[in-house]
C-alpha positions as CSV (number, residue, x, y, z in Angstrom):
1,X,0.0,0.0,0.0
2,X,1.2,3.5,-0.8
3,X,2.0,5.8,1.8
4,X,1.1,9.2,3.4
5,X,2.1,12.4,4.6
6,X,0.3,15.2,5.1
7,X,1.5,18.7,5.8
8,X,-0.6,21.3,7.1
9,X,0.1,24.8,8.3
10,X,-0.6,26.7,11.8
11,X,-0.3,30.8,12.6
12,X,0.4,32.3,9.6
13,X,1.0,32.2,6.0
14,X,4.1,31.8,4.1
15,X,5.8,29.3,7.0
16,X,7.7,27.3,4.3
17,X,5.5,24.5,4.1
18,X,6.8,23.5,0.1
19,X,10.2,23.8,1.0
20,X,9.5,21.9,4.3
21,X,7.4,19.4,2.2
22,X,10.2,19.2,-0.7
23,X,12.7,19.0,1.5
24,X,11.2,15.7,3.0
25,X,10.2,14.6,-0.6
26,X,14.2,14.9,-1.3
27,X,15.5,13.3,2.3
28,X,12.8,10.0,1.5
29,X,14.1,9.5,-2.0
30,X,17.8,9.8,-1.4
31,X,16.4,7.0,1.4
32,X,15.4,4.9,-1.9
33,X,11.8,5.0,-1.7
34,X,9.6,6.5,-4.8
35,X,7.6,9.9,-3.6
36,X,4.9,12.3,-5.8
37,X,3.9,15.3,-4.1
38,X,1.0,17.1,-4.3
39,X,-0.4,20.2,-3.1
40,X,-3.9,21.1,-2.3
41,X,-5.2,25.0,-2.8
42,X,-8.0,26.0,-0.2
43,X,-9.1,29.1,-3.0
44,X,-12.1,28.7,-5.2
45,X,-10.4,29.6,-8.7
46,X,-9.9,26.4,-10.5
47,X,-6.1,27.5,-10.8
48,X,-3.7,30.5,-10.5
49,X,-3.8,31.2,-14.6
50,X,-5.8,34.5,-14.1
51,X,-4.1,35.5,-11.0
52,X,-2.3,38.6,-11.3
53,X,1.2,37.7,-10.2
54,X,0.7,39.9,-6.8
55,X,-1.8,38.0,-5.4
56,X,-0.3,34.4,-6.4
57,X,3.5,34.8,-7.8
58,X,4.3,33.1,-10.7
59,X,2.4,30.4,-12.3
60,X,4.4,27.1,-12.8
61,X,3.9,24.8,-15.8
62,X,4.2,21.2,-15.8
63,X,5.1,19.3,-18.7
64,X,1.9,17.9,-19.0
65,X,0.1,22.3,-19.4
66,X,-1.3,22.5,-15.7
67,X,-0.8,25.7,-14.7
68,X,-0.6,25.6,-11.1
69,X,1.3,26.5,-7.6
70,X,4.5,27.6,-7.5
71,X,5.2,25.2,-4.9
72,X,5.3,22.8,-7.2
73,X,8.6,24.5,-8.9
74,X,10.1,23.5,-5.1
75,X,8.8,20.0,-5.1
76,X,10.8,19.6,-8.8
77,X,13.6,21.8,-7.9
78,X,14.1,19.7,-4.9
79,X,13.5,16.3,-6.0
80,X,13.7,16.1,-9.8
81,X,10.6,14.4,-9.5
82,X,8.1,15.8,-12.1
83,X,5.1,17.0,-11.1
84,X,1.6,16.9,-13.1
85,X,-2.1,18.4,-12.8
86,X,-3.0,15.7,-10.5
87,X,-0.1,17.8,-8.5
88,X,-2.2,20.6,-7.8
89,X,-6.3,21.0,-7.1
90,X,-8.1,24.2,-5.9
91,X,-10.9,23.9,-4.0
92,X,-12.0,25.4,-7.1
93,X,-11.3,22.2,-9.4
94,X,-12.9,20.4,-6.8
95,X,-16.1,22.1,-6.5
96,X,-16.0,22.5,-10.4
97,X,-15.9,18.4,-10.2
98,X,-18.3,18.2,-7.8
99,X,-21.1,20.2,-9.8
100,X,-20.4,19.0,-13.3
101,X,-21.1,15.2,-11.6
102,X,-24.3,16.7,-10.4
103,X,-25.8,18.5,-13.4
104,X,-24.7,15.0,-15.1
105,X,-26.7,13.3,-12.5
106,X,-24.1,11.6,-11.1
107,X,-25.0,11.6,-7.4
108,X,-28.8,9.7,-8.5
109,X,-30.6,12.8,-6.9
110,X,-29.1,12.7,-3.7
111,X,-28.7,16.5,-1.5
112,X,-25.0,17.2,-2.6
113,X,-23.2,18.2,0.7
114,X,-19.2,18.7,1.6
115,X,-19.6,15.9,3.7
116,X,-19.3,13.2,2.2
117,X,-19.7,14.2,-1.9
118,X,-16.7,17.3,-1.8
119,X,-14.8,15.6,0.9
120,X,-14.9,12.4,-1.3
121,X,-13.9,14.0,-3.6
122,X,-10.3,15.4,-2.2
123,X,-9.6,12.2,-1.5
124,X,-9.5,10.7,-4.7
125,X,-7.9,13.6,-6.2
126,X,-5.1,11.8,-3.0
127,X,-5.6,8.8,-4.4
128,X,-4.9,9.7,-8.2
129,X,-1.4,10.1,-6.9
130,X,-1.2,6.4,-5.0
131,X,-0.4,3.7,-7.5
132,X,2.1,0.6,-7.5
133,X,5.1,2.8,-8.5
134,X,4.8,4.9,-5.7
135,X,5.8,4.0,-2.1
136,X,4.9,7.5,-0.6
137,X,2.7,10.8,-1.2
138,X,3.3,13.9,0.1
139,X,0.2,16.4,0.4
140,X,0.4,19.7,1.4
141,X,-2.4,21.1,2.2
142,X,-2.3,24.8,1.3
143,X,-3.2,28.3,3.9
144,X,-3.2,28.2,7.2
145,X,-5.4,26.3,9.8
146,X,-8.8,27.8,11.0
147,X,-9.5,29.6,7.9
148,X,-13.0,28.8,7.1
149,X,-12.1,27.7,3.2
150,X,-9.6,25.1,4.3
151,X,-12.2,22.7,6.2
152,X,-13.3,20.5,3.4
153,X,-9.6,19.5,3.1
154,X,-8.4,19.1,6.7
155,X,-11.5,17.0,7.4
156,X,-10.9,15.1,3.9
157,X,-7.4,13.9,5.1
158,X,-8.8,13.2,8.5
159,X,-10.9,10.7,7.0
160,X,-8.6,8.9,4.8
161,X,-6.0,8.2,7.4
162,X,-9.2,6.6,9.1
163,X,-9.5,4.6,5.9
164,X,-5.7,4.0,5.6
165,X,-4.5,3.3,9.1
166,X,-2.2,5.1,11.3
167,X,0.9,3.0,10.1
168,X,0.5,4.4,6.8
169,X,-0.2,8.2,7.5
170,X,1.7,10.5,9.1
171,X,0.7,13.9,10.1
172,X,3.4,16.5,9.8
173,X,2.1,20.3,11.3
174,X,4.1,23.3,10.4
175,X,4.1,26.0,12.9
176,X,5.4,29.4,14.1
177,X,7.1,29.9,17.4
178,X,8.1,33.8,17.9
179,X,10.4,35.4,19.8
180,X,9.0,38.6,21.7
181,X,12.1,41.4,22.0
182,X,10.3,43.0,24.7
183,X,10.2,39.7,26.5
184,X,13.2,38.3,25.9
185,X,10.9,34.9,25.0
186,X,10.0,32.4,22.4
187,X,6.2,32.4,22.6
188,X,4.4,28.8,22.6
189,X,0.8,29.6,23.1
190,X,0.5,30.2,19.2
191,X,1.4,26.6,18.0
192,X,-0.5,25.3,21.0
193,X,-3.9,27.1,19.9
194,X,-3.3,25.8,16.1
195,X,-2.9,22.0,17.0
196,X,-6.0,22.4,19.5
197,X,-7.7,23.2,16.1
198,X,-6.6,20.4,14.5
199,X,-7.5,18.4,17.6
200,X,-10.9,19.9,17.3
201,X,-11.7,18.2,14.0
202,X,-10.0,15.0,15.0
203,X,-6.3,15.2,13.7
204,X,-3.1,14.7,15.8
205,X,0.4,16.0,14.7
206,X,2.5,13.4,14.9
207,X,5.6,15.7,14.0
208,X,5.6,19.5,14.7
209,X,8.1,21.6,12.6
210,X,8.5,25.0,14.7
211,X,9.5,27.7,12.5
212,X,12.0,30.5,14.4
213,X,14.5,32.8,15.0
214,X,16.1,32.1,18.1
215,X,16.6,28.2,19.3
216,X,14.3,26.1,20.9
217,X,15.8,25.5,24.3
218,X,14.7,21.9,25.4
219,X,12.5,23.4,28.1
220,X,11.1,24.5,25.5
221,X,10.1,21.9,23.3
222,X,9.1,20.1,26.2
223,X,6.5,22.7,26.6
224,X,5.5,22.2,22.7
225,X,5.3,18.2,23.1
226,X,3.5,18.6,26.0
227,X,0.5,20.6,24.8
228,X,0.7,20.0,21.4
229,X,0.5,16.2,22.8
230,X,3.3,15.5,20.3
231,X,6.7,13.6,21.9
232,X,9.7,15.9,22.7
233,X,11.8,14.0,20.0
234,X,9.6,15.0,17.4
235,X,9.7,18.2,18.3
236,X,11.3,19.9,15.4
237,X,13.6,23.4,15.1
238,X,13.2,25.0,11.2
239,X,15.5,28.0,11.5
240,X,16.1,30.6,9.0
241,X,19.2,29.2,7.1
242,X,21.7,31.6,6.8
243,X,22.4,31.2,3.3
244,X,20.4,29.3,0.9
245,X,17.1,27.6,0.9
246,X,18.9,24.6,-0.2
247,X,20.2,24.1,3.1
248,X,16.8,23.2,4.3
249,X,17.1,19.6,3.8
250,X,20.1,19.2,5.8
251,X,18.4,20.7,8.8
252,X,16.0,18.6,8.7
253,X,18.0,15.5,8.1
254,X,20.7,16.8,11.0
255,X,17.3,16.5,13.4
256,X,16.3,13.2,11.5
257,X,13.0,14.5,10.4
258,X,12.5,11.3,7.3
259,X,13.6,8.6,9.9
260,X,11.0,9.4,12.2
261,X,8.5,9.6,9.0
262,X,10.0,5.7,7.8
263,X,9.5,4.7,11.6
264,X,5.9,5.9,12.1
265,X,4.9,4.6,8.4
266,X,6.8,1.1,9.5
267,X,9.1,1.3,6.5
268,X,12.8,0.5,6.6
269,X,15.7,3.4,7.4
270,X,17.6,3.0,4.4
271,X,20.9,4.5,4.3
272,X,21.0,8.6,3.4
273,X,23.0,9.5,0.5
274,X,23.3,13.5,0.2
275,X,26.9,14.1,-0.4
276,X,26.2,15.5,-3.8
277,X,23.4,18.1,-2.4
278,X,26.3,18.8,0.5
279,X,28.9,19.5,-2.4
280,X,26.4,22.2,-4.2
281,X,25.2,23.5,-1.0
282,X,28.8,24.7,-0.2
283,X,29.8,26.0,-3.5
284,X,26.5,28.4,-2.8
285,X,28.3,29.3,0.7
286,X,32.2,29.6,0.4
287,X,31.4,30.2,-4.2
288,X,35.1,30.0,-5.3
289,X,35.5,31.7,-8.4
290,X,33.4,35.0,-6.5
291,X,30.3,36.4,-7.8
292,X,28.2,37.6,-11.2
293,X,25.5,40.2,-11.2
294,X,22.6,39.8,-13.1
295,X,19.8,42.4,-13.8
296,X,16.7,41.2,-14.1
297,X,14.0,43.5,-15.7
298,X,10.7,42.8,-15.2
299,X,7.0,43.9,-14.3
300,X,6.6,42.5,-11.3
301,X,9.9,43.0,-9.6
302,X,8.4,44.3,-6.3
303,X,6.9,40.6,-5.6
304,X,10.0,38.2,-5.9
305,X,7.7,35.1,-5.6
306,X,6.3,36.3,-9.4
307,X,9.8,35.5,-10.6
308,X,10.8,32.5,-8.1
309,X,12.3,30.0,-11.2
310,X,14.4,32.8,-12.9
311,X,16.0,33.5,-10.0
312,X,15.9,29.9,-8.7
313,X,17.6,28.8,-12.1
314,X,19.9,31.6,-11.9
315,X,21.5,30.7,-8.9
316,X,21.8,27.5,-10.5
317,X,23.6,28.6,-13.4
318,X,25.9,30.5,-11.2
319,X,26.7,26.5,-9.4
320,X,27.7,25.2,-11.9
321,X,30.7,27.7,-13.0
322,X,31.4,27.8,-9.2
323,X,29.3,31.3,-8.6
324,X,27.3,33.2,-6.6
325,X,24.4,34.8,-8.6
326,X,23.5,38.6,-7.7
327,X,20.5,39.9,-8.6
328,X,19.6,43.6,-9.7
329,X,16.2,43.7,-10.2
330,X,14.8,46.3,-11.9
331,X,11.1,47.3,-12.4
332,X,10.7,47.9,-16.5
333,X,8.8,50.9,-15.5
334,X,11.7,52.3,-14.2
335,X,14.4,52.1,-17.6
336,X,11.2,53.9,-19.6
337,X,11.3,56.8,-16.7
338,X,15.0,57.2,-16.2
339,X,17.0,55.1,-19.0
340,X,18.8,51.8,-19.2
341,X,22.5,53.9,-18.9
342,X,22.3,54.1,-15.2
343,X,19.9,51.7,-13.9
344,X,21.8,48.7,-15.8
345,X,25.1,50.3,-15.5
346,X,28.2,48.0,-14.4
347,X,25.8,44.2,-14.8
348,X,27.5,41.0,-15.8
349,X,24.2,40.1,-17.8
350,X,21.2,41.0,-18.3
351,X,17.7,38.4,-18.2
352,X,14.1,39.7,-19.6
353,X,11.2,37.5,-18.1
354,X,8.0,36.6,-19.3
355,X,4.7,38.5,-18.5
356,X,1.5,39.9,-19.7
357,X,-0.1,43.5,-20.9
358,X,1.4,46.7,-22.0
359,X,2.6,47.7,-18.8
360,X,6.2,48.1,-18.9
361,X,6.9,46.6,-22.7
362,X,8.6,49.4,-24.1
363,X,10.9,49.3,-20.8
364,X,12.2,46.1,-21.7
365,X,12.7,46.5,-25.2
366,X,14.8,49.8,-24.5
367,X,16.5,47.0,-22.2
368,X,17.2,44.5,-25.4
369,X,18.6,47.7,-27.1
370,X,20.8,48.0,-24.4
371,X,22.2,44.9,-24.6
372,X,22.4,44.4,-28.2
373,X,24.4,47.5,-28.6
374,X,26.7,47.0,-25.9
375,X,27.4,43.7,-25.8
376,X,26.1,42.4,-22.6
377,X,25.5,38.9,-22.1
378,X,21.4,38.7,-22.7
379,X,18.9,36.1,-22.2
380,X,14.8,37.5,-22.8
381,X,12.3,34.5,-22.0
382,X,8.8,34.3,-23.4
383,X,7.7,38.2,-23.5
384,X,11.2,38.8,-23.3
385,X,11.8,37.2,-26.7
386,X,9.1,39.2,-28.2
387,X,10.8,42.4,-26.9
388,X,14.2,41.5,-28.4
389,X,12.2,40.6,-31.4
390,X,10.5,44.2,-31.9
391,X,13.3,45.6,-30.6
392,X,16.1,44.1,-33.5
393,X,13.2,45.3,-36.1
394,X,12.3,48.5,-35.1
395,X,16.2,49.5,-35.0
396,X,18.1,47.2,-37.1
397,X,15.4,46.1,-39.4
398,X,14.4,50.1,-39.5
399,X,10.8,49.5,-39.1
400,X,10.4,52.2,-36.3
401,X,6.6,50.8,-35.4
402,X,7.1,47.4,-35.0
403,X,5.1,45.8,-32.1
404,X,3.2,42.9,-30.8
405,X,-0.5,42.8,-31.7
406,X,-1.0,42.2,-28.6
407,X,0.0,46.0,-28.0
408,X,-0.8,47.3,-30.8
409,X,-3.2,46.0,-33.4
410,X,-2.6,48.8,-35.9
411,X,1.3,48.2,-36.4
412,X,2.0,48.6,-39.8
413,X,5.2,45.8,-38.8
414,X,3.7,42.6,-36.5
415,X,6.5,41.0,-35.9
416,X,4.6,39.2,-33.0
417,X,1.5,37.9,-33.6
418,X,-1.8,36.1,-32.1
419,X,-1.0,32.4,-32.7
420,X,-3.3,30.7,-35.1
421,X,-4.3,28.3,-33.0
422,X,-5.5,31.1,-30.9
423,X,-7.3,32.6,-33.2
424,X,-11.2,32.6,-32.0
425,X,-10.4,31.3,-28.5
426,X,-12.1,33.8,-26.0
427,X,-11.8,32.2,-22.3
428,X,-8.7,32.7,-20.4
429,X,-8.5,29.8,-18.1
430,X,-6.0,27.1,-19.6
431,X,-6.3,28.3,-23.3
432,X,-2.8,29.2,-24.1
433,X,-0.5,27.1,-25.2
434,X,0.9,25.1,-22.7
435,X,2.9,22.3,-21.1
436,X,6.3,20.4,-22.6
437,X,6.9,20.8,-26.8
438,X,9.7,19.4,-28.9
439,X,12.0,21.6,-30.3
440,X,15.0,21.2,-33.1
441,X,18.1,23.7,-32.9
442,X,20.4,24.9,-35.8
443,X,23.2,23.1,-35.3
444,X,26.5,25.7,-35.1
445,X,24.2,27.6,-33.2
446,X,25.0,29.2,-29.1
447,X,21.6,27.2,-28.4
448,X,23.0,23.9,-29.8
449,X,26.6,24.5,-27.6
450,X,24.3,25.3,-24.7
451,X,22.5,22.3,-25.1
452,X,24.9,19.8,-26.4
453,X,22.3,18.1,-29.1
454,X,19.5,19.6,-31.3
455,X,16.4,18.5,-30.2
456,X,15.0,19.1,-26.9
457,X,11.8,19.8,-25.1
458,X,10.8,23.1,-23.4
459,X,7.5,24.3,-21.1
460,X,5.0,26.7,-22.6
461,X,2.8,29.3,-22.0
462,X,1.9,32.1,-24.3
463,X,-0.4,33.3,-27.1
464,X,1.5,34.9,-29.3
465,X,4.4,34.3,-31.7
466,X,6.9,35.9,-33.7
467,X,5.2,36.5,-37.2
468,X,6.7,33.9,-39.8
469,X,5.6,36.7,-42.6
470,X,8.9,39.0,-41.0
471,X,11.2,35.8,-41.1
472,X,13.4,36.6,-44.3
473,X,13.6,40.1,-43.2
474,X,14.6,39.1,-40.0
475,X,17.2,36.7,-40.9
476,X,18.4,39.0,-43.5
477,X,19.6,41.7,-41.3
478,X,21.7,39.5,-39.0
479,X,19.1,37.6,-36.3
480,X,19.7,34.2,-36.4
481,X,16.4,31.8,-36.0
482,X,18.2,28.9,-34.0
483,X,15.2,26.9,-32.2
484,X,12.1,26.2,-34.5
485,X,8.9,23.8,-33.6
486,X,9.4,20.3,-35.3
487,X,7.0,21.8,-38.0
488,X,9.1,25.0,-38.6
489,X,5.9,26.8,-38.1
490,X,7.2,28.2,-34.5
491,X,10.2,30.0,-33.8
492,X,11.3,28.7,-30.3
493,X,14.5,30.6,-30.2
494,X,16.6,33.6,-31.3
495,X,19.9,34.7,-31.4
496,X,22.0,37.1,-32.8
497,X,25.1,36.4,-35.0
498,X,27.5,39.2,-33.8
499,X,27.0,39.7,-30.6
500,X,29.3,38.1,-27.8
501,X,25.8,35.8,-26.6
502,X,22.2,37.4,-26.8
503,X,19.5,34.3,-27.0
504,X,15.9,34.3,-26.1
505,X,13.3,32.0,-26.3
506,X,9.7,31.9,-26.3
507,X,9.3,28.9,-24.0
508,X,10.5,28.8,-20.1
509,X,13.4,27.0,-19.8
510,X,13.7,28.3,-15.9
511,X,10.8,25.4,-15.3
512,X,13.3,22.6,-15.9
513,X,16.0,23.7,-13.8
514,X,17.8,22.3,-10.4
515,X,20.2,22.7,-8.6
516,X,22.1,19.5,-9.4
517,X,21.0,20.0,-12.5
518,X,21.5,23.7,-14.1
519,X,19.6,24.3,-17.4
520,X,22.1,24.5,-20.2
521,X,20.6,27.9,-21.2
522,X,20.9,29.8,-17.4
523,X,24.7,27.9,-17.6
524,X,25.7,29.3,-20.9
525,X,24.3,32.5,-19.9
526,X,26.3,32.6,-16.3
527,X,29.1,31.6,-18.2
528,X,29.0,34.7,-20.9
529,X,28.2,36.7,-17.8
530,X,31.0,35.6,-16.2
531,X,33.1,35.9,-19.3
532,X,32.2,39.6,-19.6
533,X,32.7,40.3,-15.6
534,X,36.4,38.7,-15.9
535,X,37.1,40.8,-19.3
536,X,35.6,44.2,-17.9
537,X,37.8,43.7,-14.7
538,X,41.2,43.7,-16.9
């Protein structure tokens, strides 16, 4: 029978839980046993596609076109286990489920209630993830506990360890200790109030993860296990690391977190193998070849969760040339008000992200200029491509209004266009295009030595495309079309042939990046970056 562990949330908000649940994921498989996660969202839209990216962050793709939490770009970042849209349900999703079953006449004209048709429900979007191949699931279960919206699922996961048996559930709680200056204390009475609400719907921590600042004395965590009616052992400290988030799952195996979660779910205490993970974790610490600073321009900078892969998969690409990654980020807005010279002056490199609306577009193509004509490293990504695109046609091409039609319908010059397969399609929710697509690169290319082969596959999400009427043109005046769809129809990637290394793309490699793993793109673009740093310092 497959396992279970559930991870649920106490206090506040924003406690860690995917990192604390990845983290896990990544201490059970280095153990030898197979793990999914899987991440439940208490809010009613049926996924965070039409969020803005202030109220959500960024919207993470799996290969198979879910657009869902971006906890789920920690569970793959962590683990290099992929993730799919039975990954991630809404209480949204759920409820969508639950209706469409009843308008079909599903439930034979019984009163639909959240006990037991929704709660059913949840738990076989649980058991989607349970199969032969899988020794253990991890679900999160997303905000914090007592809010009203999160019931159904707390209740839902109550049941189905009644179904399942205690040795093969394990309830892990997540909670906030603070520490009260004034008082010169580490306050308690928080975590105890959340567990009594978990105790007063019938579930038990069997491990409490206290998230602080200061140490938990063992007085204590004696306090915690005896009020939280949790033993003193299992107890767990989650300090802020010092460093990098990837420390996280050393912590946590240091206090042998996963062994207690093998003994409660009677499974065997395999041997723990993380001396690669310890290796990368202290080339973020002591970096020995120093650092390389990267702007990033974008149009949500002042939420860094909108851009949590790029700057996950930069750091990344600064590993694996030995480097720390500095970021400069740098609101779009900001280069149209005041110009690229100063904002941008003295970066390594330069990365445009993806996004959506008008806001800010003209910001990041005077950023593509920038780079083009001085010969920074540059890599633009989605909307980023676009920009480059308009950019390298407005002032190399010489048409001076060439835009998006997404911007502007009327351009005389649409290099980027509405995608024909969008054509007609008026609902938002999941209509782009979306999830994993091949992809075959020009060989001779930067994109084919970044890569190391010529066909690959790359997440999407998008609507538009550059315009294959503009190709010739294009090509013609020195922008080389390296990455194309297996059809030619799509470009995937651009570069330009006299320029020390400026490629974009219109898919999001970031998605596929780890930290054992770098993506060859965020490598090859460190390494220019780091090229450039070394030849501006002599």
């Amino acid at each position: 029978m497959t396992k279970h562990v559930f991870v649920t949330g106490g206090v506040v908000s924003s406690l860690g839980k995917g990192l604390t649940a990845a983290s896990i994921a990544l201490l059970l498989s280095r153990r030898g046993y197979r793990v999914r996660l899987q991440k439940m969202d208490p809010y009613l839209n049926v996924d965070p596609g039409t969020m803005s990216p202030y109220q959500h962050g960024e919207v993470y793709v799996t290969a198979d076109g879910a657009e869902t939490d971006l906890d789920l770009g920690h569970y793959e970042r962590f683990t290099g286990i992929p993730c799919t849209r039975d990954s991630n349900y809404t209480a949204g999703r759920i409820y969508s489920r639950v209706i469409s079953r009843e308008r079909e006449g599903g439930y034979l004209g019984k009163t639909v209630q959240v006990i037991p048709h929704v709660t059913d429900e949840i738990k076989d979007a649980i058991r989607r993830l349970a199969s032969e191949d899988v020794d253990i699931v991890i679900t999160e279960i997303g905000g914090t506990v007592g809010d009203i919206e999160s019931l159904p699922f707390l209740e839902s996961i109550r049941q189905y360890r009644h179904e399942v048996g205690r040795s093969n559930s394990v309830f892990i709680h997540i909670t906030l200790v603070p520490y009260i200056r004034a008082a010169g204390e580490l306050k308690t009475k928080p975590s105890q109030q959340s567990t009594a609400i978990l105790r007063s719907i019938g579930i038990i921590p069997d491990i409490l993860i206290c998230r602080c600042e200061r140490p938990l004395s063992a007085e204590v965590k004696a306090k915690l296990a005896l009020f939280c009616n949790v033993d003193t052992h299992k107890v767990i400290e989650e300090r802020d690391v010092e460093h990098t988030i990837y420390e996280v799952p050393l912590e946590l195996a240091r206090q042998e977190v996963d062994v207690y979660v093998l003994e409660l779910l009677q499974l065997h205490v395999r041997p723990l193998r993380m001396d690669d993970w310890e290796r990368m974790v202290q080339v973020l610490i002591q970096p020995p070849n120093g650092t390389v600073e990267i702007a990033v321009v974008g149009k949500y900078i002042r939420l860094r969760d909108a851009y949590k892969s790029v700057y996950e998969a930069l750091t990344h690409g600064g590993i694996a040339h030995g480097l720390r990654t500095v970021v400069r980020p740098i609101e779009s807005e900001d280069i149209e008000q005041q110009g690229p010279e100063s904002l941008l002056a003295g970066v390594h490199g330069i990365l445009v992200p993806g996004g959506f609306g008008d806001r800010g577009v003209e910001g990041k193509i005077l950023t593509a200029r920038y780079a083009r004509e001085r010969n920074i490293p540059f890599l633009g990504i989605c909307l980023g491509m676009q920009c480059a695109v308009i950019e390298f046609a407005r002032h190399v091409c010489g048409w001076a209004d060439a835009h998006s039609t997404e911007f502007n319908p009327e351009t005389r010059y649409p290099v980027i266009d509405l995608m024909a397969e969008q054509r007609g399609i008026t609902a938002k929710g999941g209509t782009m295009r979306l999830g994993s697509y091949p992809c075959h690169i020009q060989p001779g290319t930067r994109a084919a030595a970044a890569y190391g082969h010529t066909v690959i596959h790359e997440r999407h999400r998008h609507r538009y495309e550059l315009n294959n009427r503009f190709r010739d043109d294009l090509v013609r005046h020195g922008m080389v079309l390296s990455g194309c769809s297996p059809d030619g129809q799509l470009v995937e990637l651009i570069e330009l042939a006299n320029h020390p290394w400026f490629v974009a793309c219109q898919f999001h490699p970031e998605f596929q990046s780890t930290p054992l793993n770098p993506h060859p793109l965020f490598r090859a673009f460190i390494g220019a970056a780091w090229e450039n740093a070394r030849h501006a310092a002599t």
